[in-house]
C-alpha positions as CSV (number, residue, x, y, z in Angstrom):
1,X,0.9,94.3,10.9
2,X,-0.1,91.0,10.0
3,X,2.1,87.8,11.5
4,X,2.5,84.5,9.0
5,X,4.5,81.2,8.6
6,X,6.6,80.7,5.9
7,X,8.3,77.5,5.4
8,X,8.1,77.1,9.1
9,X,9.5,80.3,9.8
10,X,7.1,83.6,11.4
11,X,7.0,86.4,9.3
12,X,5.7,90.1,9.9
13,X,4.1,92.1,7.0
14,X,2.7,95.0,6.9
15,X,-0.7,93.9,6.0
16,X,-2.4,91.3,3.9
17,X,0.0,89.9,0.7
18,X,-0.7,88.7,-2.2
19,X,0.9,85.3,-2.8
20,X,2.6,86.7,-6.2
21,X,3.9,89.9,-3.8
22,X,5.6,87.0,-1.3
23,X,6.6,84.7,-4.4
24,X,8.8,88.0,-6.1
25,X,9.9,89.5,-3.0
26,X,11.7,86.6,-2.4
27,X,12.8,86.0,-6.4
28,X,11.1,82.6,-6.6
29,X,11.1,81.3,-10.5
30,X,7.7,80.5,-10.5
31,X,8.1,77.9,-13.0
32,X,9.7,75.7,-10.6
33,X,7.8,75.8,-7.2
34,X,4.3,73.8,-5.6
35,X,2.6,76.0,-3.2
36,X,1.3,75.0,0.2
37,X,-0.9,77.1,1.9
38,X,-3.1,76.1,5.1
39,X,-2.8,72.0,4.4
40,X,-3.6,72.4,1.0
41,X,-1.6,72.2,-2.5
42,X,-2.4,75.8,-4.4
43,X,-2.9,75.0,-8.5
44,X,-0.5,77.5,-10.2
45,X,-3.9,78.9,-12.2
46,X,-5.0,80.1,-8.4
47,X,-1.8,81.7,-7.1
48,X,-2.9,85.0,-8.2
49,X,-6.6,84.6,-6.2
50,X,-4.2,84.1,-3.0
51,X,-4.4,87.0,-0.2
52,X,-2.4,85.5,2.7
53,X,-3.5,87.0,6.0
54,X,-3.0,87.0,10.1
55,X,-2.1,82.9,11.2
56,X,-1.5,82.2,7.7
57,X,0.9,79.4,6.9
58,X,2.9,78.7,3.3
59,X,5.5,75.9,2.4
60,X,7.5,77.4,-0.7
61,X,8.7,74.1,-2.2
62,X,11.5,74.1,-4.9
63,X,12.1,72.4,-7.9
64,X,16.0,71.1,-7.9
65,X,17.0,69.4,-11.1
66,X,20.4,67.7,-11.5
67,X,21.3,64.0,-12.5
C-alpha cells in the first residue's frame, strides 16, 4: 500500500500508479487538464512515463470554459 497527495488530499493505493491509471479512474478528459506532480508542470507527451509512488504529490488542474 502506497500513501499519495492528490489535489491536497492523501490517497491510499495499492501500489505504485500510473498517472494515466489515476487520470481514468477518476474520468478526467485528458484534453482539458495541466498536471502537477512534485513542484513541477508534467508536458502531456510525458504523462504516460509517470509512475506515481509512496510521498507522491499531484494537482489535477481543470480546464473550465464558459464566457
Amino acid at each position: 500500500m502506497i500513501s499519495l497527495t492528490v489535489n491536497g488530499k492523501k490517497e491510499s493505493f495499492e501500489g505504485p500508479t500510473a498517472l494515466f491509471a489515476l487520470l481514468d479512474a477518476r474520468q478526467v478528459e485528458r484534453k482539458m487538464v495541466a498536471i502537477g506532480y512534485n513542484g513541477q508542470v508534467v508536458h502531456r507527451d510525458d504523462w504516460g512515463e509517470v509512475l506515481l509512488d509512496e510521498g507522491d504529490v499531484v494537482d489535477i488542474v481543470q480546464m473550465v470554459g464558459g464566457g
